[in-house]
C-alpha positions as CSV (number, residue, x, y, z in Angstrom):
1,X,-22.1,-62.0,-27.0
2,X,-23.7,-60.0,-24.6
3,X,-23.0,-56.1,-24.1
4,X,-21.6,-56.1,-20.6
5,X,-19.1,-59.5,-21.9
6,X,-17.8,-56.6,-24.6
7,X,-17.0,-54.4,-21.8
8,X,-15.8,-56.6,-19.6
9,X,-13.2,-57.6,-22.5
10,X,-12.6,-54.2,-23.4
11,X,-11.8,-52.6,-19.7
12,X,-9.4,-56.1,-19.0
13,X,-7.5,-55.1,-21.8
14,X,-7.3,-51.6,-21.0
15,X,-3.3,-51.5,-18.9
16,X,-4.3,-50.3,-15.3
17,X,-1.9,-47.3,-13.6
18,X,0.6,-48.9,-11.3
19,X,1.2,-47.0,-8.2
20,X,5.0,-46.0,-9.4
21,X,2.9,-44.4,-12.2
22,X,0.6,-42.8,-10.1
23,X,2.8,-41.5,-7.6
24,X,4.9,-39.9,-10.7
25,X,1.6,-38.1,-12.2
26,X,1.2,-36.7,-8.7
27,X,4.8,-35.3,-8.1
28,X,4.4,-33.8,-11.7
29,X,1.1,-32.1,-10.7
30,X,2.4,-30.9,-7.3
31,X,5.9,-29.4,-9.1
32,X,3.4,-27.8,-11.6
33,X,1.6,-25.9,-9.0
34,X,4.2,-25.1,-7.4
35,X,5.5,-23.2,-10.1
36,X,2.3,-21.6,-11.2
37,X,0.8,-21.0,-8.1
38,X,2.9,-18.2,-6.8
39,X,3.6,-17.0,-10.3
40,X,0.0,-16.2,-10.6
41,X,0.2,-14.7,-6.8
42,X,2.7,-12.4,-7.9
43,X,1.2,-11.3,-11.1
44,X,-1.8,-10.5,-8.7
45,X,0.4,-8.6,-6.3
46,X,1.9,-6.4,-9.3
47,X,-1.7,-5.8,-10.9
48,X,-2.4,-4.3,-7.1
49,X,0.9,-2.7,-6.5
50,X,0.3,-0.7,-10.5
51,X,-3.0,-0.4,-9.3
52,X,-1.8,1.8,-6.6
53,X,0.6,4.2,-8.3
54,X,-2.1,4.7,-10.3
55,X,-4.2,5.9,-7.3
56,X,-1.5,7.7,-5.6
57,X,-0.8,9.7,-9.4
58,X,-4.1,10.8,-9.6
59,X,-4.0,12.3,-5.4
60,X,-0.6,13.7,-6.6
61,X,-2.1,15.7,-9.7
62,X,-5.4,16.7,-7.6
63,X,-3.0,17.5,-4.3
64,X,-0.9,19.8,-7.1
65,X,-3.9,21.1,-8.8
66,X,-5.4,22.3,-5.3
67,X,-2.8,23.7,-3.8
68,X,-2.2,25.8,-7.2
69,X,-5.8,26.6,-7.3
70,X,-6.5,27.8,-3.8
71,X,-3.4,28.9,-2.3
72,X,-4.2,28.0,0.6
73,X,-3.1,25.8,3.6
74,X,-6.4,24.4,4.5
75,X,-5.5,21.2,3.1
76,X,-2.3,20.5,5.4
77,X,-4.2,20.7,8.3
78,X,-4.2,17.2,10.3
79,X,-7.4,15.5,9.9
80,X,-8.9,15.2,13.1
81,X,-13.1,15.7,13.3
82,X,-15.5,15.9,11.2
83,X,-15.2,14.3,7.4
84,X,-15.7,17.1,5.5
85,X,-12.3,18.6,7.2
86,X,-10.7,16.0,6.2
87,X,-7.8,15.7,3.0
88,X,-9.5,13.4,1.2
89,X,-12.6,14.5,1.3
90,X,-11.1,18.4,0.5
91,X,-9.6,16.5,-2.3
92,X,-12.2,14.5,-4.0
93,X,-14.5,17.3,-3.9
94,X,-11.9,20.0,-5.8
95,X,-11.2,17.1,-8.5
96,X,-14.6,16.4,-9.1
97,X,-14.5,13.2,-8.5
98,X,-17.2,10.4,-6.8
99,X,-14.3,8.4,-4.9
100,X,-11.5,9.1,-3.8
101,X,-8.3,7.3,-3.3
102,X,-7.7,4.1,-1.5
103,X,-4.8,1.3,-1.8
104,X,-6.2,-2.0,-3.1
105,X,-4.5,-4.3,-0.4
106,X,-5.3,-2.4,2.6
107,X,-7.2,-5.0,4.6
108,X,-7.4,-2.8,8.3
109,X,-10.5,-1.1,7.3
110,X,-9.6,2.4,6.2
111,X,-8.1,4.0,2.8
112,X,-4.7,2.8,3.3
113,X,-3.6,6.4,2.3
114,X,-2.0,8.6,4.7
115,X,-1.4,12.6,4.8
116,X,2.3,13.5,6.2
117,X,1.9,14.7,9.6
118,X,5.0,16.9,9.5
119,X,3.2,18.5,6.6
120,X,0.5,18.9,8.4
121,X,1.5,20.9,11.2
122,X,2.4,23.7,8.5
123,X,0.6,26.9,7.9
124,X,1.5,27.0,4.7
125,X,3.1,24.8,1.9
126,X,5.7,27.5,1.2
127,X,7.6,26.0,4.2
128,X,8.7,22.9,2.2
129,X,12.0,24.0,0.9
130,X,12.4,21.2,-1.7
131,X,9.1,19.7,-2.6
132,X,10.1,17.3,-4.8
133,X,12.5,15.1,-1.9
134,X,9.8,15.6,0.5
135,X,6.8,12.5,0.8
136,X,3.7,14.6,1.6
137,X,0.9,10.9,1.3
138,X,1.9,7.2,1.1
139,X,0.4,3.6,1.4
140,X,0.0,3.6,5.6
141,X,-1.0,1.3,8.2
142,X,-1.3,0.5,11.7
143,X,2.6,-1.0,12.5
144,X,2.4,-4.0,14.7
145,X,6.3,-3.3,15.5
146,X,6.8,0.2,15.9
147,X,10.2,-0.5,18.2
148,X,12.0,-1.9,15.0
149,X,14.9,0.5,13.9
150,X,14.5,-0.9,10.1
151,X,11.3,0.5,8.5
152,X,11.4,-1.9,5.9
153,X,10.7,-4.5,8.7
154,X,7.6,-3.1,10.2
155,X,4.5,-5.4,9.5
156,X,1.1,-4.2,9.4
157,X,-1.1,-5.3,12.3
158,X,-4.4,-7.5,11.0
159,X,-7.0,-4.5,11.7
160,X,-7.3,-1.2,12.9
161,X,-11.0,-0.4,12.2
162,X,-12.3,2.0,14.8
163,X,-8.8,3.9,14.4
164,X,-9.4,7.9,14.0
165,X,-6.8,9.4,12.1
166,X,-6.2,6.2,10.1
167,X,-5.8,9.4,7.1
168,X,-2.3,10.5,8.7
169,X,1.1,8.4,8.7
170,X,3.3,9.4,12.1
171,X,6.8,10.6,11.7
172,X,9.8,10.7,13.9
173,X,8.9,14.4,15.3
174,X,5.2,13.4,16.1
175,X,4.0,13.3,19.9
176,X,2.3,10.0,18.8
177,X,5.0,8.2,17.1
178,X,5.6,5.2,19.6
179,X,1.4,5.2,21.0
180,X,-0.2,5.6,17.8
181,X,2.4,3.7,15.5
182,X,0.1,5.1,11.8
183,X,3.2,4.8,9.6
184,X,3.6,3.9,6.3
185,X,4.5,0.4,5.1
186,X,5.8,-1.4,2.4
187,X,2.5,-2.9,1.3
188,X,3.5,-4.0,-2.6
189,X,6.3,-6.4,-2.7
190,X,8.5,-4.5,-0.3
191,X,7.1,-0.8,-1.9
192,X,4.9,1.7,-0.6
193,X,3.7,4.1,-3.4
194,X,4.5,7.8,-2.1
195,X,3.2,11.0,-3.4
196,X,5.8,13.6,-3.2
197,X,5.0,17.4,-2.2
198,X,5.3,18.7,-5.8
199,X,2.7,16.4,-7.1
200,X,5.1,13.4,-8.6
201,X,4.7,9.5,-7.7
202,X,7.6,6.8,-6.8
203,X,7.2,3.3,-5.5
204,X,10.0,2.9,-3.6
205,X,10.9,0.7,0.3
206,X,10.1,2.8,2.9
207,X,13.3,2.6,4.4
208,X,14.4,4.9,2.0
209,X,12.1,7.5,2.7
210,X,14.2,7.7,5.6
211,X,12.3,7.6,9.3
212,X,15.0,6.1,10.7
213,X,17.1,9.4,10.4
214,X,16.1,12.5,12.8
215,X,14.7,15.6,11.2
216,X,17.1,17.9,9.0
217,X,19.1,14.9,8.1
218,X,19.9,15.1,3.7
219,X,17.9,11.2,3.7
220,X,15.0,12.2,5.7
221,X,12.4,12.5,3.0
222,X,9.2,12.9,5.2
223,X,10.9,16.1,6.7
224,X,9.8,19.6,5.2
225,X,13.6,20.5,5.1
């Protein structure tokens, strides 16, 4: 008997898938990926969103460690011209570091880190009567919906490269808060990672941070009260 007779005989033997079977391995593999799919997207979104408060915790210890070191104000100013006047490049330079600090899932083209503007109209820090309730940097982006009264709705528009002052989030007392809508945003699973003024890190929504409230109020957290 000749080889291709054996394999003939051996392959008509062999019991063929029917389509029931088929369509059975099929709903199987998509209920399969389905589950693991967006497990393994949100294990991606938490190695990001640790990834973050692990950036923001080291700006909090070099923010702390400069503002201990210099006593000076320098660093609040609002970073507008050149780069070397700017916080992160103050920053980088006093913790002796080659990088500095930018959030992993900032896609609009700049750090993803913003500097408190209300802080940043201080002369000097000793203005911030309880520095451990007040947000001095966050995760921040260019807010497509700046009209929205829920901060925890604002999404992040697609780009903002070109944007100067990308380095700054806007607060309710700003002259820019409605044309230049640079807030911060829940970037990490509906948490933005916030440095506070005394040099401590939190993830935490940004609507309780509080820029829904007006200045002086107990649950506005960006306010130097």
């Amino acid at each position: 008997m000749s080889p291709n007779r054996l394999t003939q005989r051996y392959w008509s033997n062999q019991k063929a898938f029917t389509l029931v079977e088929l369509l059975v391995i099929l709903v199987v593999i998509g209920v399969l990926a389905g589950i693991i799919i967006p497990a393994l997207n949100r294990a991606r979104l938490k190695a990001s969103a640790s990834q973050c408060v692990d950036q923001h915790r080291q700006l909090g210890e070099a923010f702390a460690g400069y503002v201990a070191d210099q006593q000076s104000s320098e660093v609040l100013q609002k970073v507008a011209g050149a780069r070397q006047s700017r916080w992160e490049h103050k920053l980088r330079l006093h913790a002796g570091q080659e990088h500095g600090w930018q959030c992993p899932d900032c896609r609009q083209g700049h750090l993803g880190v913003g500097f408190n503007q209300a802080i940043g109209t201080l002369s000097n820090l000793s203005h911030v009567k309880n520095p451990a309730l007040t947000v001095a940097f966050g995760d921040t982006g260019l807010v497509a919906n700046p009209e929205h009264r829920d901060p925890n709705r604002w999404v992040e528009q697609r780009s903002a490269k070109g944007f100067n002052g990308a380095s700054v989030f806007e607060v309710p007392t700003s002259v820019s808060w409605n044309s230049t809508p640079m807030r911060m945003v829940n970037r990490h699973l509906g948490r933005a990672s916030a440095v506070f003024a005394d040099g401590h890190v939190e993830a935490l929504p940004v609507g309780v941070i509080g820029f829904q409230y007006e200045a002086g109020h107990a649950r506005a957290l960006w306010d130097h009260q």
